[in-house]
C-alpha positions as CSV (number, residue, x, y, z in Angstrom):
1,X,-16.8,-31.6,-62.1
2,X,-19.7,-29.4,-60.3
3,X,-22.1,-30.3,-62.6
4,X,-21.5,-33.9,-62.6
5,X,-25.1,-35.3,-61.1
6,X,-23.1,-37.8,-59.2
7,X,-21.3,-35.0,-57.8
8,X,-24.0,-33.2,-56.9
9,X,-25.6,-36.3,-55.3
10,X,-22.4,-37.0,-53.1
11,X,-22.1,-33.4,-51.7
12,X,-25.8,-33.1,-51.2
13,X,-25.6,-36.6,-48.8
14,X,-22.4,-35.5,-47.3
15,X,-24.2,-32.3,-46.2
16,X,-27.1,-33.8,-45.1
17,X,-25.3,-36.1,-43.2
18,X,-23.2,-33.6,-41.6
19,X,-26.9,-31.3,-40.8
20,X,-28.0,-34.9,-39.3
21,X,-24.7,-35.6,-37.2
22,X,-25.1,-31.9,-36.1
23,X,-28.7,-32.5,-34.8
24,X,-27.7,-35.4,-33.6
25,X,-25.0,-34.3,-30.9
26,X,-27.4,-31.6,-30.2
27,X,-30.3,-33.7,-29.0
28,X,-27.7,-36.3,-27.5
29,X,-27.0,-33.2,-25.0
30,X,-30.6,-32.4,-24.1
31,X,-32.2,-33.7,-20.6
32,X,-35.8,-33.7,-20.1
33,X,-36.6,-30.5,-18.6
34,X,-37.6,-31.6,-14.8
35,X,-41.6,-31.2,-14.3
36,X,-42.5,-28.9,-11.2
37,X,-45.3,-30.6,-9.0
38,X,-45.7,-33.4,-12.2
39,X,-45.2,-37.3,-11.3
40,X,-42.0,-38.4,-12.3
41,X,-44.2,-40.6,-15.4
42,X,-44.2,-37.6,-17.3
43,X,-39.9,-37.6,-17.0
44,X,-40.0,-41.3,-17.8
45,X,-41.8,-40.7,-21.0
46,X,-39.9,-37.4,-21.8
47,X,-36.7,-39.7,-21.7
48,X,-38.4,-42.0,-23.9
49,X,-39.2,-39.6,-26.5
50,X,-35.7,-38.3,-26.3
51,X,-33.8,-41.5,-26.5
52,X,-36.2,-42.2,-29.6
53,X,-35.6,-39.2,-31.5
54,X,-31.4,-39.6,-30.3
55,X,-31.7,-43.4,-32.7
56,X,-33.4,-42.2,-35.0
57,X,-31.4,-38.9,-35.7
58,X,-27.8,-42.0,-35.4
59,X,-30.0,-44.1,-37.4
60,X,-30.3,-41.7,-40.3
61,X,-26.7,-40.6,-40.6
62,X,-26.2,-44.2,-40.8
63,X,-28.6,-44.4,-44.0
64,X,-27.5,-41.4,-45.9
65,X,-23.3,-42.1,-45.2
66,X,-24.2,-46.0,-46.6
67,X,-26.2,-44.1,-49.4
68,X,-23.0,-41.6,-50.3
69,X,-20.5,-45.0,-50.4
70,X,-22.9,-47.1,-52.3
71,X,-23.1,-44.3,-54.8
72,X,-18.7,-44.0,-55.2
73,X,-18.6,-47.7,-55.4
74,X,-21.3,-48.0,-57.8
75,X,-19.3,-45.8,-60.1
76,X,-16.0,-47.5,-59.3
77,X,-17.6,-50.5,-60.1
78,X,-18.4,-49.1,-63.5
79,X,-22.0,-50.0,-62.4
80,X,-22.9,-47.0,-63.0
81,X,-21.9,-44.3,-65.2
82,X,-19.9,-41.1,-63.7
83,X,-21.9,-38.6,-65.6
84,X,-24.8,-40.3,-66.8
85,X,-26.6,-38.6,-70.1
86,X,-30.4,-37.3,-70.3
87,X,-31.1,-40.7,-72.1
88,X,-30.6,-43.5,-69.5
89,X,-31.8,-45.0,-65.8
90,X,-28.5,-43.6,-64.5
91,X,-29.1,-40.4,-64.9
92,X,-32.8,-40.9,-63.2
93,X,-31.4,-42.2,-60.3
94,X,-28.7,-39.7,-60.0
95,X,-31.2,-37.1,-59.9
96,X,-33.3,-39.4,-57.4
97,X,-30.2,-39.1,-55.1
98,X,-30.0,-35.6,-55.5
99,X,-33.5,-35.2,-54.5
100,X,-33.9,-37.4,-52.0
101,X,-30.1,-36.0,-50.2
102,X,-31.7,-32.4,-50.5
């Protein structure tokens, strides 16, 4: 069901993952542009920066594809109900998913 917030939650983290995996084999594909007439420092940090934002971007798709199997086996579980009402935590943290995978 669509409308299901767990659904909604899954798709949302399974797109964002896939935007993050995206950005990630983009970046993983860059080279520091070479300076002209600058010390080769400047590269050094440049590859720094670029190695940095390469973990981070693998270190994020790890989070939100942990967060998108937590959430089906939560529900498996029965931890969690599969289409939470207005009236309990579940549904709060559904939404929080939702949110937070948008």
């Amino acid at each position: 069901d669509h409308s299901d917030p767990a659904v909604i939650a899954e798709n949302e983290l399974l797109g964002a993952a896939s935007s993050i995996e995206a950005a990630a084999r983009r970046l993983a594909q860059l080279k520091p542009r070479p300076q002209a007439r600058e010390a080769n420092e400047s590269l050094n940090f440049d590859e720094q920066i670029l190695e940095a934002a390469k973990s981070i971007a693998t270190a994020v798709t790890a989070l939100v594809k942990a967060a998108s199997a937590a959430q089906r086996e939560l529900v498996a579980q029965g931890r969690v109900d599969p289409r939470p009402t207005l009236q309990t935590d579940d549904y709060q943290w559904s939404e929080g998913m939702i949110s937070d995978a948008r």
